[in-house]
C-alpha positions as CSV (number, residue, x, y, z in Angstrom):
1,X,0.0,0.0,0.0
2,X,1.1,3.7,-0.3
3,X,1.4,6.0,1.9
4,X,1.6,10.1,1.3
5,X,2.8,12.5,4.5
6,X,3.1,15.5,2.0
7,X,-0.5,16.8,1.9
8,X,-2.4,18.4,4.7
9,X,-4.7,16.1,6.2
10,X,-7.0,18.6,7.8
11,X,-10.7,17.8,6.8
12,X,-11.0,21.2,4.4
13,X,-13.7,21.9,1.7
14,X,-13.9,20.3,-1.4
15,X,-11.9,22.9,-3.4
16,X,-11.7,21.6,-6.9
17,X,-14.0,20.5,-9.7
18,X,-13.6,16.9,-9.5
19,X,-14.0,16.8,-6.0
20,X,-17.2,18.7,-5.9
21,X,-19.0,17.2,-9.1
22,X,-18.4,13.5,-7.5
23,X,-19.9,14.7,-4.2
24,X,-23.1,15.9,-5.7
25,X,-24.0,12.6,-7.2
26,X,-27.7,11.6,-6.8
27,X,-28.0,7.7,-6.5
28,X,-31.3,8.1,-8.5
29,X,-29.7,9.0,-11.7
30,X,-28.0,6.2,-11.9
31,X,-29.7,3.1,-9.9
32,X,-33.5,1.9,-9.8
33,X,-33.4,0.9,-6.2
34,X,-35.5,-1.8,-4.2
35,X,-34.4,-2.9,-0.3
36,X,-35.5,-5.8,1.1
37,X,-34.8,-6.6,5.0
38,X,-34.2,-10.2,6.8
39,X,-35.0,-10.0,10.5
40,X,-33.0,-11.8,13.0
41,X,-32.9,-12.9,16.6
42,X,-30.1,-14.4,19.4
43,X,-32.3,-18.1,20.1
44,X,-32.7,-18.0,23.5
45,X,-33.7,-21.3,23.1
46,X,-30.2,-22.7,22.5
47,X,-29.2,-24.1,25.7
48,X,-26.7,-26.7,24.0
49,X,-24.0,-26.7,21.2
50,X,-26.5,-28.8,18.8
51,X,-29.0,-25.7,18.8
52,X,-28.6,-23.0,16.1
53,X,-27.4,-19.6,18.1
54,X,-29.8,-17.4,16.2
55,X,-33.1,-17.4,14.5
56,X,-34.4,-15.8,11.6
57,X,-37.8,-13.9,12.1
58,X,-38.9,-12.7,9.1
59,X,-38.0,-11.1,5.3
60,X,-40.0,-8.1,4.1
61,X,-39.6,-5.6,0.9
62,X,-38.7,-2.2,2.4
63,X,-38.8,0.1,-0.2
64,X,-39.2,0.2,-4.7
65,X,-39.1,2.7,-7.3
66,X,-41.2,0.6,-9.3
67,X,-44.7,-0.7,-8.1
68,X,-44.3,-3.4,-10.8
69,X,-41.0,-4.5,-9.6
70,X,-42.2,-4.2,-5.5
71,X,-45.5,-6.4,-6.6
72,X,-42.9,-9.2,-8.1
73,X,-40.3,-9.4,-5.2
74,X,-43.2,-9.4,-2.8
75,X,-44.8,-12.5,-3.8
76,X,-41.0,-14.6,-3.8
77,X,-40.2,-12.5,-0.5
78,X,-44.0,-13.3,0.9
79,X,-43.3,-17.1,0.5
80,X,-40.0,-17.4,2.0
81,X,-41.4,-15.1,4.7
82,X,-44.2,-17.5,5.3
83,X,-41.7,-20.7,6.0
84,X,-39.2,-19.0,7.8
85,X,-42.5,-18.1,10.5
86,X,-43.1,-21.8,10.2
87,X,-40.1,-23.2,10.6
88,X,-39.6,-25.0,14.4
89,X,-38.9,-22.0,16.4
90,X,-36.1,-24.5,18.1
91,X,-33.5,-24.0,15.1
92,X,-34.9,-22.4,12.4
93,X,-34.5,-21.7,8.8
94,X,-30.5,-21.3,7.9
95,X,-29.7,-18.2,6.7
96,X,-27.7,-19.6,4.0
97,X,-30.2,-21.0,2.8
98,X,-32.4,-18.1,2.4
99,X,-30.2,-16.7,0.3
100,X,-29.8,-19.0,-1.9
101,X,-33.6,-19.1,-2.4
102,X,-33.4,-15.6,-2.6
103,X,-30.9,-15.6,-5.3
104,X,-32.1,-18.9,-6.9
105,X,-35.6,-16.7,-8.0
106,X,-33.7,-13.2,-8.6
107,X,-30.9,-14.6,-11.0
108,X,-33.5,-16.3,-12.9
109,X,-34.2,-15.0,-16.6
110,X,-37.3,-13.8,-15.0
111,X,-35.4,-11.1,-12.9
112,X,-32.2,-11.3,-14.7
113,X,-29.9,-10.2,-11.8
114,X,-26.2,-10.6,-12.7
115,X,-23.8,-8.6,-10.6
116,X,-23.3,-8.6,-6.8
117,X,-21.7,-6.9,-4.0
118,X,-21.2,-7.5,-0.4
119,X,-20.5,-4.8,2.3
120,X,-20.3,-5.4,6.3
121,X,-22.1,-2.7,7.1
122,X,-25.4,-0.5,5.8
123,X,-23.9,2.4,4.0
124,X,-24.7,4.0,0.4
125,X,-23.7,2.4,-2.5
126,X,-20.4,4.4,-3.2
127,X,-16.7,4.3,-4.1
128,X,-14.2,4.6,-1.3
129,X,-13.4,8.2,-2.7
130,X,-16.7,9.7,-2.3
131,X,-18.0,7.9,1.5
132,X,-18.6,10.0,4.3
133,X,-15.3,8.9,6.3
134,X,-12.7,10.0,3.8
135,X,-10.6,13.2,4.9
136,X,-12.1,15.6,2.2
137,X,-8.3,16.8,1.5
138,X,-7.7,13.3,-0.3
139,X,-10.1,13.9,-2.6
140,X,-9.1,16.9,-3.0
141,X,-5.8,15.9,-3.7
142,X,-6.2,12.4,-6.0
143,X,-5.3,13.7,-9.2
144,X,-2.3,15.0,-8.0
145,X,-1.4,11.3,-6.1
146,X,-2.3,9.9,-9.4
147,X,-0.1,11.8,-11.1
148,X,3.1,11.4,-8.7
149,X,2.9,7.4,-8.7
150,X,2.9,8.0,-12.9
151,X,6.1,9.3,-12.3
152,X,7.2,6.9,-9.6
153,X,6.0,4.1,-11.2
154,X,5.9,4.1,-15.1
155,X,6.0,0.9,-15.3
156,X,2.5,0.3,-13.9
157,X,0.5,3.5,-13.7
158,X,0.3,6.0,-16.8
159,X,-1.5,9.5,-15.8
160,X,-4.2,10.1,-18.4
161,X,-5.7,13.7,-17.2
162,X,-9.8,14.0,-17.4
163,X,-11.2,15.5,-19.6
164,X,-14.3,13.6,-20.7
165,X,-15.4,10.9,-22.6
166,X,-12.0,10.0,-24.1
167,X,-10.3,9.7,-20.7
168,X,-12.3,6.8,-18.8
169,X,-10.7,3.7,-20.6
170,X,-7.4,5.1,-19.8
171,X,-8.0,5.9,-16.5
172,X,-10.1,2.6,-15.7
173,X,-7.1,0.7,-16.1
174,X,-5.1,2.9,-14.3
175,X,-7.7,3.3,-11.2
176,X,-8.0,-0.7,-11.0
177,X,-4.4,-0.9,-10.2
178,X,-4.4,2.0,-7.8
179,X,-7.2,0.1,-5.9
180,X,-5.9,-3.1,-6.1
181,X,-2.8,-1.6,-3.7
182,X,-5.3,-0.1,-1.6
183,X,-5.8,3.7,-2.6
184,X,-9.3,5.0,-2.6
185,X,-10.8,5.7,-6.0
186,X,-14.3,6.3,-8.2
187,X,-14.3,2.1,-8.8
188,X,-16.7,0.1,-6.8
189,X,-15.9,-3.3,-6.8
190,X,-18.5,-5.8,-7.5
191,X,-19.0,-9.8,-8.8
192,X,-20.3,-12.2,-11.2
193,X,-20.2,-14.7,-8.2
194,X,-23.0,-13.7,-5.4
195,X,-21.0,-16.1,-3.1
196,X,-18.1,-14.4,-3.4
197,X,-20.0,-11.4,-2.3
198,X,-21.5,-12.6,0.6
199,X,-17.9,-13.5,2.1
200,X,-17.1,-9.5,1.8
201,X,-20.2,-9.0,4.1
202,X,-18.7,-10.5,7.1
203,X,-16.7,-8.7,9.1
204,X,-13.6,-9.9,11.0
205,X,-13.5,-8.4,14.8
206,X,-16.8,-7.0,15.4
207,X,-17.1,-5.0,18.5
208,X,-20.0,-3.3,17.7
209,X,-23.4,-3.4,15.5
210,X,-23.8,-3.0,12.7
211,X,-25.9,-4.2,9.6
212,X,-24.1,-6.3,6.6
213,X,-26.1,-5.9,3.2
214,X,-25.9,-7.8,-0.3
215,X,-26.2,-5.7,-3.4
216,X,-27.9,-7.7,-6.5
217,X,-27.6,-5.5,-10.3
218,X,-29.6,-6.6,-13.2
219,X,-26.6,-5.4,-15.2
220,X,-27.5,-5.1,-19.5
221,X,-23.6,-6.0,-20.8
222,X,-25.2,-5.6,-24.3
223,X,-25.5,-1.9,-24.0
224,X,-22.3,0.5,-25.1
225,X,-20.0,0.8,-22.1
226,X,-20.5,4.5,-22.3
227,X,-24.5,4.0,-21.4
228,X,-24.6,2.8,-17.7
229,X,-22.0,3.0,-14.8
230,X,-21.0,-0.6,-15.5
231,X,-17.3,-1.1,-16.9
232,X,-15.2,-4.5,-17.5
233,X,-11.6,-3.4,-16.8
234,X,-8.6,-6.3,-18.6
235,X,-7.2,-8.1,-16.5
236,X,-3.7,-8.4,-15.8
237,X,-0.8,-10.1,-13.8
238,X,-0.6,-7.3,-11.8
239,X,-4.4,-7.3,-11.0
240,X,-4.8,-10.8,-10.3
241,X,-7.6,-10.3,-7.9
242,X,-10.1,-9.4,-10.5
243,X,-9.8,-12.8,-11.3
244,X,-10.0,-14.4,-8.7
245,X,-13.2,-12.4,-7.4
246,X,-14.3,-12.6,-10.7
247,X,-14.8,-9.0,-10.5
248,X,-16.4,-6.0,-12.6
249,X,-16.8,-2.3,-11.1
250,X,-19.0,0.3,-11.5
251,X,-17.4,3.6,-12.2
252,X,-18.6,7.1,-10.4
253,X,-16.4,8.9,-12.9
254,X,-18.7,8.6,-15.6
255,X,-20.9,10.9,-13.5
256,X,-19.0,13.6,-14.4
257,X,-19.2,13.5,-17.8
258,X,-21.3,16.2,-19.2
259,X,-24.6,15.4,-21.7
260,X,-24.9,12.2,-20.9
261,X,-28.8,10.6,-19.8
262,X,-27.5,7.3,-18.3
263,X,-29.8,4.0,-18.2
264,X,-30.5,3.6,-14.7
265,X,-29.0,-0.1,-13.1
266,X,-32.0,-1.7,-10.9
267,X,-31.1,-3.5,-7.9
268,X,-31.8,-5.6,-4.5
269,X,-30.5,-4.3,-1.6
270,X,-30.7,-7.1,0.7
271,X,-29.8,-5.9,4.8
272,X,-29.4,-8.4,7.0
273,X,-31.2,-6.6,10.3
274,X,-31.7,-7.6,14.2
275,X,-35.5,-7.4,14.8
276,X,-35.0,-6.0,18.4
277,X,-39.1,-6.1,18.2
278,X,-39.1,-9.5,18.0
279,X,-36.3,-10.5,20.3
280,X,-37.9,-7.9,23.7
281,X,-41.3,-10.2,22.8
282,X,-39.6,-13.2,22.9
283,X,-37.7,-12.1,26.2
284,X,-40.7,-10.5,27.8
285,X,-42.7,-14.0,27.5
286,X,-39.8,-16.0,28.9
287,X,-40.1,-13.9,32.0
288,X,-43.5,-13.9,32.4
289,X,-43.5,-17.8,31.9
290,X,-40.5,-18.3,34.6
291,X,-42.0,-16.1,37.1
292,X,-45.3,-17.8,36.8
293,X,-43.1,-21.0,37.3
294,X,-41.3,-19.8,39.8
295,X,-44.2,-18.4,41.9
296,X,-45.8,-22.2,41.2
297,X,-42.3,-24.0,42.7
298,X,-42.1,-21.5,45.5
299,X,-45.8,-22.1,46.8
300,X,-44.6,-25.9,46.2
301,X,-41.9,-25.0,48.8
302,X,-39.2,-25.9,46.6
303,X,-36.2,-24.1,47.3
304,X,-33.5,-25.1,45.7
305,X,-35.9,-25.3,42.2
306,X,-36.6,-21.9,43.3
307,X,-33.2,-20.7,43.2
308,X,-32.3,-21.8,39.8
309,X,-35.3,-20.1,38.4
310,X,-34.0,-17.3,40.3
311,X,-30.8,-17.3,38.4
312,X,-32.6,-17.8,34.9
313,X,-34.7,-14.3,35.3
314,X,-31.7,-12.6,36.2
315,X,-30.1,-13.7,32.8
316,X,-33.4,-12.6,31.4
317,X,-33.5,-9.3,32.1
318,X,-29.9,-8.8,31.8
319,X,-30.7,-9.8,28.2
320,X,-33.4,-7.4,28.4
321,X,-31.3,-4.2,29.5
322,X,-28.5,-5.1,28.0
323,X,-30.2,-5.4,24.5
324,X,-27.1,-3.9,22.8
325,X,-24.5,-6.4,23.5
326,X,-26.9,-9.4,22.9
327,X,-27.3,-7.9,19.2
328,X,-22.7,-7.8,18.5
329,X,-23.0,-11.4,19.9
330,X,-26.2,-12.6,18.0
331,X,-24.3,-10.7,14.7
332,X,-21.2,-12.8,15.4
333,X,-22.9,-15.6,15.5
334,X,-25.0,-15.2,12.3
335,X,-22.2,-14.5,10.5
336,X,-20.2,-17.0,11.7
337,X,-22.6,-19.5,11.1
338,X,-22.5,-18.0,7.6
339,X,-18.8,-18.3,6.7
340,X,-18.7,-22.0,7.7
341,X,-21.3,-22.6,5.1
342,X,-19.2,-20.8,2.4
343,X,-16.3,-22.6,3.5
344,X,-18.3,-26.0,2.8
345,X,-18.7,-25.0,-0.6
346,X,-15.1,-24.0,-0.7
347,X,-15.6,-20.0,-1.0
348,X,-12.7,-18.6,1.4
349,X,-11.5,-15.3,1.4
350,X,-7.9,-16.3,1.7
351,X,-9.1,-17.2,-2.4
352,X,-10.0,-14.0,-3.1
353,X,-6.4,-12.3,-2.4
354,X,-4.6,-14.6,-4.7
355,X,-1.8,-12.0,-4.8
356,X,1.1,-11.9,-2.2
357,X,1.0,-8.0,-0.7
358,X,-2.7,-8.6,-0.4
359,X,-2.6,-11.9,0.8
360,X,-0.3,-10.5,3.8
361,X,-2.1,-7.7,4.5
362,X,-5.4,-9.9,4.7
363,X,-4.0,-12.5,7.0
364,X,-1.9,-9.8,9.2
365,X,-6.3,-8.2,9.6
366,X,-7.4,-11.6,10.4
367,X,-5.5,-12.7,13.1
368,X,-5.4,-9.5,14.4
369,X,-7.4,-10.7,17.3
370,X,-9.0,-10.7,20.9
371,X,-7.8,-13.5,22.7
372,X,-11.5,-14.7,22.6
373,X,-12.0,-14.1,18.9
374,X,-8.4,-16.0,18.2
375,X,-9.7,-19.3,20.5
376,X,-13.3,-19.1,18.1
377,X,-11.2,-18.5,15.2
378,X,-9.0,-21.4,16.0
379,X,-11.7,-23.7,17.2
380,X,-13.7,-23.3,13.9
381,X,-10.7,-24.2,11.6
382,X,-9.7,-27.0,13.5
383,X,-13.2,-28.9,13.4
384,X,-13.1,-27.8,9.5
385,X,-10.1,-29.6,9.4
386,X,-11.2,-32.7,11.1
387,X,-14.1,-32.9,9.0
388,X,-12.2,-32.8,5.4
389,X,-9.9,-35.6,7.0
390,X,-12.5,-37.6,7.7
């Protein structure tokens, strides 16, 4: 990755064109948007290793631009809502699983959705460049970090200056490369493979909550490059992980370009949300059942029954007050549960970094750990192990 000390990082105003024309972009435009929500609970009801940690309590369509489109997601989304509610409440419909049924009926020719992207948490669909987080004096300055690694590195990166519709080929390559080392740019990375997506929704060392969505573009790749945000950069050796993530991007610079009436991309935004509704019901009945027990054991002078119950309504209501924590722990575990099912059909992300500086830097993330995340960690790949060697 590179790193530059020679610009002021102070968060200043956006102070040239570039910077100011990508941070008025309206997602409209460009994307016909529908968001669809799966609802999820910690299982209280998992008192031993064989139970599933977490429960899935419902999927709903959100939100549509088109009434046509809302009526046709809500009669797949309807169905797989009604057997997730009628599922045994002890274990539960996988979530896995729901996906795939989910992406089974949207990839279909029916739908026609092609392209996917996976993010851990619930934020708009942008470039790295143009998100909220980003010290405004990068973007500010990108053009001219562009332009020094030209000179640092002609070998790899050639500075094509922009200037409208003549530029973005040019630069596509050269933006790919930039990102694949880690720099922010206008490319957002997404995938042919909706798998591969999903494994870029989980998030290594969670410490607090937070909402991982799947992205699902019915992408036209008949239409001129020039007509959607959509772009196919070539691959190289020095971009291996295009490959590997058998990736395409979508590219805010074309935004800029003046005169243009893009087709708009429709998608599924699916986000993956605890149902803290759901879960204080679900709590406030288990109390009310254990202190109707308990008053029952008590007037049955049993004591020592009596204490035990005791101890269960205090874990109860410190679920109850403590509603926060019990949502990071019920997201670990959702996602965990997750990831070992994507490992079953071999989809790792060690795979997705099949080059070595990215490889590093993603195993030198991933085991930096907790000393209770490492033992999970380790647990889980050693009973992954034992099962491929059996």
């Amino acid at each position: 990755m590179f790193f530059f000390n020679n610009f002021d990082t102070d968060n200043k105003e956006v102070t040239n064109d570039y910077a100011k024309n990508l941070l008025n972009y309206k997602e409209d435009l460009f994307f016909e948007r529908n968001t669809i929500e799966i609802g999820y609970i910690g299982n209280t009801l998992a008192k031993t290793d064989d139970k599933r940690k977490y429960l899935l309590t419902h999927v709903n369509v959100l939100a549509s631009n088109s009434d046509e489109i809302k009526s046709s997601l809500r009669s797949i989304v309807e169905k797989c809502d009604f057997d997730i509610k009628n599922k045994s409440q002890a274990n539960g419909w996988q979530l896995f699983y729901l996906y795939k049924e989910l992406l089974q009926r949207f990839t279909s020719n029916e739908f026609g959705f092609n392209y996917f992207r996976g993010q851990s948490v619930n934020k708009p669909l942008l470039p790295g460049i143009m998100r909220d987080e980003v010290d405004k004096s990068y973007i500010n300055n990108f053009e001219r970090i562009y332009r020094k690694l030209s000179y640092e590195f002609p070998e790899k990166i050639n500075y094509t200056e922009f200037n409208g519709d003549d530029c973005i080929t040019s630069r596509e390559r050269d933006l790919s490369l930039l990102q694949h080392y880690g720099l922010k740019t206008a490319l957002l990375d997404i995938t042919r493979n909706p798998y591969i997506a999903m494994l870029f929704m989980i998030k290594e060392n969670i410490r607090e909550y937070i909402e991982p969505t799947l992205y699902l573009f019915n992408i036209n790749e008949q239409l001129e490059k020039d007509e959607t945000l959509f772009t196919e950069v070539r691959k190289n050796q020095t971009n291996e992980r295009i490959l590997a993530q058998k990736g395409a991007f979508l590219n805010y610079e074309k935004t800029l370009l003046k005169n243009k009436n893009y087709k708009k991309i429709p998608y599924i935004k699916i986000v993956l949300r605890f149902d803290d509704t759901v879960y204080k019901e679900v709590l406030n009945k288990e109390i009310d059942a254990y202190t109707e027990l308990k008053k029952y054991i008590k007037d049955q002078g049993h004591r020592d029954l009596e204490k035990f119950l005791e101890n269960d309504l205090t874990e109860l209501n410190k679920q109850l007050d403590s509603i926060e924590k019990y949502k990071v722990n019920a997201l670990k575990d959702i996602l965990e549960d997750l990831e070992n099912k994507l490992n079953e059909y071999c989809y790792t992300k060690e795979e997705m970094f099949p080059d070595f500086e990215n490889r590093i830097r993603y195993l030198s993330n991933k085991y930096n750990k907790s000393g209770e995340d490492a033992l999970r960690y380790t647990r889980r790949v050693s009973k992954n192990n034992n099962k491929n060697h059996n």
